[in-house]
C-alpha positions in Angstrom: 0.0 0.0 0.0 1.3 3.8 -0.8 0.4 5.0 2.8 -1.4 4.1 6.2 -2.8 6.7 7.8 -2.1 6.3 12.0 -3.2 7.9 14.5 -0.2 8.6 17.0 -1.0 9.2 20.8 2.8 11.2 20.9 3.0 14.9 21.0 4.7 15.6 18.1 5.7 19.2 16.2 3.0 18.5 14.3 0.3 18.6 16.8 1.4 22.7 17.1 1.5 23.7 13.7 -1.3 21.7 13.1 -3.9 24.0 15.6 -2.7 27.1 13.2 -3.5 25.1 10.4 -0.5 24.1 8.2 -0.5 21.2 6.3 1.8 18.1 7.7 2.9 14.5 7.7 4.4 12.5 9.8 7.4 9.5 8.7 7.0 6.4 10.8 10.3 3.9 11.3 9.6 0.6 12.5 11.2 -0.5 15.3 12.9 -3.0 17.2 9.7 -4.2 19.5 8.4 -1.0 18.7 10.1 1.6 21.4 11.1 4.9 20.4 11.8 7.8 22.1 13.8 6.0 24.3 17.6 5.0 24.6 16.7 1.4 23.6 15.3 2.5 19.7 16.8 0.6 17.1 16.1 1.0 13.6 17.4 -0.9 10.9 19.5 1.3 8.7 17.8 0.0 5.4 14.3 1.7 7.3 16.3 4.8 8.4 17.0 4.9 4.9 14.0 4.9 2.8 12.3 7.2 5.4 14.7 9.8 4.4 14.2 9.0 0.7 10.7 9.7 1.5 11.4 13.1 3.0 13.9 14.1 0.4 11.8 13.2 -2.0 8.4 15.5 -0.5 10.4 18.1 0.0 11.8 18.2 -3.5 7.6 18.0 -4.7 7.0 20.5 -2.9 10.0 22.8 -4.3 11.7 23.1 -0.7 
């Protein structure tokens, strides 16, 4: 599938731009038994790596 849309219970930048209303997105990484934002997150590089691909590649759509 292209996308998954997720709700997230964390209180990301997002959440503050978002009450002004400016358009956002989030990038999700899998992880290793799902922790993050913690010492013990582990990614696996190949993951770390297409999320940036992703990024890179909205931000060059969007002319950034």
């Amino acid at each position: 599938e292209p996308f998954r849309v997720m709700p997230s219970g964390a209180a990301h930048d997002t959440m503050c731009v978002a009450q002004v209303g400016v358009p956002s997105a989030m990038v999700f990484v899998p992880c290793l038994d799902g922790l993050s934002h913690t010492p013990l997150e582990r990614a696996e590089p190949a993951d770390a790596a297409l999320a940036a691909e992703i990024v890179w590649g909205a931000a060059q759509a969007l002319g950034a």
